[in-house]
Structure formats: C-alpha cells, structure tokens
N, CA, C and O atoms as a Tripos MOL2 file, in Angstrom:
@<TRIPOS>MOLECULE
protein
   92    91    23     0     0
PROTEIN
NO_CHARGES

@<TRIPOS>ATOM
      1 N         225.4990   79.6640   23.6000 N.3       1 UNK1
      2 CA        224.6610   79.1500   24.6790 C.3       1 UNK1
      3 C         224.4170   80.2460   25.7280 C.2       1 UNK1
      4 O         223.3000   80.4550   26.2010 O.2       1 UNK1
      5 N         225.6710   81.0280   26.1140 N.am      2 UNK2
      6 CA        225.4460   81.7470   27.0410 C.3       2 UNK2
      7 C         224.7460   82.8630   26.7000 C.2       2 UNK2
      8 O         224.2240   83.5160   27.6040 O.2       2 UNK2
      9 N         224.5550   83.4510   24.7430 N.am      3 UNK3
     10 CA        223.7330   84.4540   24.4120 C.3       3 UNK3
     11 C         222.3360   84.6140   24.5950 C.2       3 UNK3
     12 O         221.7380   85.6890   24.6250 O.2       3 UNK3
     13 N         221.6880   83.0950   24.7580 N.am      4 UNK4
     14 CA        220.3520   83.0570   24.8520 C.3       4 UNK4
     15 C         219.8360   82.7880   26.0700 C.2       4 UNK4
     16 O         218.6060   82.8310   26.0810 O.2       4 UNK4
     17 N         220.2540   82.5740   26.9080 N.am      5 UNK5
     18 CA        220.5740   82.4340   28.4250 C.3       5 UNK5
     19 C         220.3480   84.0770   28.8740 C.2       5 UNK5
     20 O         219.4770   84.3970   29.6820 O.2       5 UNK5
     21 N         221.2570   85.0540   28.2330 N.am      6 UNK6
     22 CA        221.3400   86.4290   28.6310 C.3       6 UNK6
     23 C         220.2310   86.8340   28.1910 C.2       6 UNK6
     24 O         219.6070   87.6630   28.8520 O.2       6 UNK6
     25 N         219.5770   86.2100   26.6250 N.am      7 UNK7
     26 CA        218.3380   86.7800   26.0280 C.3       7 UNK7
     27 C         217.4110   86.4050   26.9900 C.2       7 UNK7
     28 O         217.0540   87.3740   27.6590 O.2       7 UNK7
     29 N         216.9450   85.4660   27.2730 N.am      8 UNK8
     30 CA        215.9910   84.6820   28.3860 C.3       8 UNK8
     31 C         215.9470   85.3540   29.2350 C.2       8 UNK8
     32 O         214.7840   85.7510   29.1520 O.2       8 UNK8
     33 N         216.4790   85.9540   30.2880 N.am      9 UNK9
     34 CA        216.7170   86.8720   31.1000 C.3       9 UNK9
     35 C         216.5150   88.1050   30.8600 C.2       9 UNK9
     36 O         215.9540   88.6600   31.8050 O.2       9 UNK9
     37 N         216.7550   88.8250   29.9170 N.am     10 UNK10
     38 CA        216.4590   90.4800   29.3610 C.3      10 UNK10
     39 C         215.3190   89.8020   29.3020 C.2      10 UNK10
     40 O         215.1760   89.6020   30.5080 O.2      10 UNK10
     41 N         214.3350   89.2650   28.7670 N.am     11 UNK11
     42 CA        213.0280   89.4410   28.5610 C.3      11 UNK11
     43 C         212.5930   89.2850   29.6930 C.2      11 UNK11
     44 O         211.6910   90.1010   29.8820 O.2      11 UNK11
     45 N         212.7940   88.5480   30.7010 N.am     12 UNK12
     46 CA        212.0300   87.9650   31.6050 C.3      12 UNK12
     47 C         211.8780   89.1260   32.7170 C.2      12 UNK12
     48 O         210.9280   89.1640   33.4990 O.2      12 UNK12
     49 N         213.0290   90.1580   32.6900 N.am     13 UNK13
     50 CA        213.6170   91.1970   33.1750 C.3      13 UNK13
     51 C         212.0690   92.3220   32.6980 C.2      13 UNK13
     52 O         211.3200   93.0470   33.3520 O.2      13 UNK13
     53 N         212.1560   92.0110   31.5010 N.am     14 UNK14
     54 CA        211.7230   93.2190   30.3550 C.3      14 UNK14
     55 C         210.0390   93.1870   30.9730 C.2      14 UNK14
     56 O         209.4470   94.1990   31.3490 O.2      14 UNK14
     57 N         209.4850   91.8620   30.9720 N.am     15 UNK15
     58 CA        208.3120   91.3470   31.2360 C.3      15 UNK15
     59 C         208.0650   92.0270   33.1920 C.2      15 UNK15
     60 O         207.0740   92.6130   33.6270 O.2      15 UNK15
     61 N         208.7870   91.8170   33.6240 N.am     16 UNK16
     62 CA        208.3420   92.2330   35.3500 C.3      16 UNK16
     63 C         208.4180   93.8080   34.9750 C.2      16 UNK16
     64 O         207.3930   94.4710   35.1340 O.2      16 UNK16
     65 N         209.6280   94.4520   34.4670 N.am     17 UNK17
     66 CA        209.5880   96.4330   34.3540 C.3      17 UNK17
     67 C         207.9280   96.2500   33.7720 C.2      17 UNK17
     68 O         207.1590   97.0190   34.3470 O.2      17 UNK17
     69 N         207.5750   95.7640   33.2050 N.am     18 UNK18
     70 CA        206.0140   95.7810   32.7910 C.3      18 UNK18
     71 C         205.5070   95.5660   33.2880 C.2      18 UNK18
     72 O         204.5870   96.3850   33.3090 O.2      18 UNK18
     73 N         205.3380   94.6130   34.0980 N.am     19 UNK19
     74 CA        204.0760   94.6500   35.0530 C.3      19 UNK19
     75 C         204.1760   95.5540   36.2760 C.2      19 UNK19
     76 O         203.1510   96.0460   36.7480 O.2      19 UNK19
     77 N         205.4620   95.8060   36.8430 N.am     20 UNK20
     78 CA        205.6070   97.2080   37.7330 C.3      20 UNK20
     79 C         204.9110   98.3680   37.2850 C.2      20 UNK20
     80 O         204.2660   99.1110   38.0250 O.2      20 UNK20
     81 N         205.0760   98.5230   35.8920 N.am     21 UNK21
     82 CA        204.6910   99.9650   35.1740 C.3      21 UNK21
     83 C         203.2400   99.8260   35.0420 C.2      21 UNK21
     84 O         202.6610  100.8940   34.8430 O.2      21 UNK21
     85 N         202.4900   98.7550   35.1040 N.am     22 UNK22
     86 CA        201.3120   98.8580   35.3050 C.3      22 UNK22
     87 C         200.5010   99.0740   36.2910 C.2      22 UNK22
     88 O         199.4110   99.6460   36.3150 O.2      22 UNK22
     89 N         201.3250   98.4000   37.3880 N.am     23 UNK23
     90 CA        200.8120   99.0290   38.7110 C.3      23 UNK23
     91 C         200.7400  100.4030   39.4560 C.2      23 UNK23
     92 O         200.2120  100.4770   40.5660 O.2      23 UNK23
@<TRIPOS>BOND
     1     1     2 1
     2     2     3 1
     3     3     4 2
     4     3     5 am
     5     5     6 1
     6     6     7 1
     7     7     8 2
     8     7     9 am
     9     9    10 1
    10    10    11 1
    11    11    12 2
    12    11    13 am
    13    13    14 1
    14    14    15 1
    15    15    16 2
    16    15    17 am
    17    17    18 1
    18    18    19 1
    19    19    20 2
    20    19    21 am
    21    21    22 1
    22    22    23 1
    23    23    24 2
    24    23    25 am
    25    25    26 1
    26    26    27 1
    27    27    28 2
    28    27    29 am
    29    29    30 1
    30    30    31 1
    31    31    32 2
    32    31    33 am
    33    33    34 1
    34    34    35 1
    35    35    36 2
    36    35    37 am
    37    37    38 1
    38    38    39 1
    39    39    40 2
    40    39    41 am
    41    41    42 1
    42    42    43 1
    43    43    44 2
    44    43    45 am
    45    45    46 1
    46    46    47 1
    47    47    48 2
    48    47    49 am
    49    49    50 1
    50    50    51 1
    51    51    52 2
    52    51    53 am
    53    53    54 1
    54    54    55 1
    55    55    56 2
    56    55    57 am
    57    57    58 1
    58    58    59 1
    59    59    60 2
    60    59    61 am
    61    61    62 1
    62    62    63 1
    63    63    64 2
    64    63    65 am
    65    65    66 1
    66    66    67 1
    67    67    68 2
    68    67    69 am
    69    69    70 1
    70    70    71 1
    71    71    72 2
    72    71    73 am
    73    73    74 1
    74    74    75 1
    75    75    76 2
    76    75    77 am
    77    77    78 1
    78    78    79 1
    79    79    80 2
    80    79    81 am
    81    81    82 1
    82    82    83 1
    83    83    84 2
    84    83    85 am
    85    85    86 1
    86    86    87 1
    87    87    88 2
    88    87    89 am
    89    89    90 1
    90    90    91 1
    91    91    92 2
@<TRIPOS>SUBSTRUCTURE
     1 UNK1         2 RESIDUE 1 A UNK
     2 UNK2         6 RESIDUE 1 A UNK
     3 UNK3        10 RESIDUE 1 A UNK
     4 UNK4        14 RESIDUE 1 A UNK
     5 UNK5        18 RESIDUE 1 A UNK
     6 UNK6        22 RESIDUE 1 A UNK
     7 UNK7        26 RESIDUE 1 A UNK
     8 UNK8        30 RESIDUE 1 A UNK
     9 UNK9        34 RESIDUE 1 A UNK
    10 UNK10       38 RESIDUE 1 A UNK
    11 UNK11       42 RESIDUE 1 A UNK
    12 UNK12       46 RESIDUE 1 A UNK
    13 UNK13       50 RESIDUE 1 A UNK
    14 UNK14       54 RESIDUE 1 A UNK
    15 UNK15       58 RESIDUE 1 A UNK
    16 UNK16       62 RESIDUE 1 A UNK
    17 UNK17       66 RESIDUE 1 A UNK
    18 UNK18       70 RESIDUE 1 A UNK
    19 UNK19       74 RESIDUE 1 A UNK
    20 UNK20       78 RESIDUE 1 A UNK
    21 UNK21       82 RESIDUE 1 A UNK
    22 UNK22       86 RESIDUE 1 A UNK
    23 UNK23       90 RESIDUE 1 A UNK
C-alpha cells in the first residue's frame, strides 16, 4: 500500500520537474 502511495507521488513529483523545465 505504502509502495504505490510513494509511486503516486514520484510521478506527481516527476510531472511538476516538467512543467518547471518547460518554463
């Protein structure tokens, strides 16, 4: 439970470093 919780988060993480890097 708590692995996909951490996954959910790295992406969501992963998704904003991306939109920073676009700006």
């Amino acid at each position: 439970m708590g692995s996909i919780l951490w996954k959910y988060v790295k992406f969501h993480f992963n998704c904003h470093f991306v939109y920073v890097g676009l700006y």
